[in-house]
C-alpha positions in Angstrom: -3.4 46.0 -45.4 -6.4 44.3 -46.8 -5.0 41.3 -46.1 -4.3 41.3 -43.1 -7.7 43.1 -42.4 -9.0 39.8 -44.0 -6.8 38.0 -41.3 -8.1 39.6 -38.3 -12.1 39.5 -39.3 -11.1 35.8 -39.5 -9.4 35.4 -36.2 -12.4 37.2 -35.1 -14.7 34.6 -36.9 -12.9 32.1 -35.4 -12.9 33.3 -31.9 -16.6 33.4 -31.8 -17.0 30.0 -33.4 -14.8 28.7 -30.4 -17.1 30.2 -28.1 -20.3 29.3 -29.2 -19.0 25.6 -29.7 -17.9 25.7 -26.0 -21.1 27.2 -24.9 -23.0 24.4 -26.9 -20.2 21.6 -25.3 -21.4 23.0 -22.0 -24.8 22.7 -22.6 -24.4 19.3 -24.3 -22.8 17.9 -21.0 -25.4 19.7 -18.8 -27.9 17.7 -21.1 -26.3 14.5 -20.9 -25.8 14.5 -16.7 -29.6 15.5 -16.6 -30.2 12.1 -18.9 -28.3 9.9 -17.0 -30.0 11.0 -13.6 -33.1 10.8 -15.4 -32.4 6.7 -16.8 -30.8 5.9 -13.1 -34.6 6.7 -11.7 -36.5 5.2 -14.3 -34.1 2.0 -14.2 -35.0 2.2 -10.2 -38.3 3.0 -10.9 -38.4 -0.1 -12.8 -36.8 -1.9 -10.0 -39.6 -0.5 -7.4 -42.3 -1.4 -10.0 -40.9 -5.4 -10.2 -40.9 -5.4 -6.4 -44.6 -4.4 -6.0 -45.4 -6.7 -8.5 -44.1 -9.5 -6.8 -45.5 -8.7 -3.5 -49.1 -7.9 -4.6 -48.9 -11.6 -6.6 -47.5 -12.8 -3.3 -50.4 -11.4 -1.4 -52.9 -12.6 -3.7 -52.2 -16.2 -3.4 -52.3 -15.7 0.2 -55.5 -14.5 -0.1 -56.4 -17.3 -2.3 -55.0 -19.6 -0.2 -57.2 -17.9 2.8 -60.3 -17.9 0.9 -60.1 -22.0 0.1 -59.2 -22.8 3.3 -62.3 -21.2 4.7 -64.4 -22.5 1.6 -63.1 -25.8 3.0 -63.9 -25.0 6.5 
């Protein structure tokens, strides 16, 4: 009897170790899909950021361009 008493508190023990480990598997995956969307922004973030950086140094030697040619006019 005690036994088997000792058996079922286990099984019991078990259960609720299975439970919260799925629980914490859940939230763990939850996690990670909020990470990756979170990198995939900041990697096209980066993207956007490289862009306006080539345009602005694009426009500035436009405008230096401008400003000698009317220095030479």
């Amino acid at each position: 009897v005690d036994l088997q008493r000792k058996v079922e508190e286990r099984n019991r023990l078990l259960a609720e170790y299975k439970k919260e480990l799925g629980q914490k598997d859940r939230h763990l995956q939850q996690h990670q899909t909020k990470l990756d969307e979170m990198l995939r922004q900041l990697s096209e973030a980066s993207y956007q950021q490289v862009d306006l950086e080539r345009e602005l140094e694009h426009k500035e030697a436009l405008l230096a361009h401008c400003m000698k040619r009317e220095a030479e006019e």
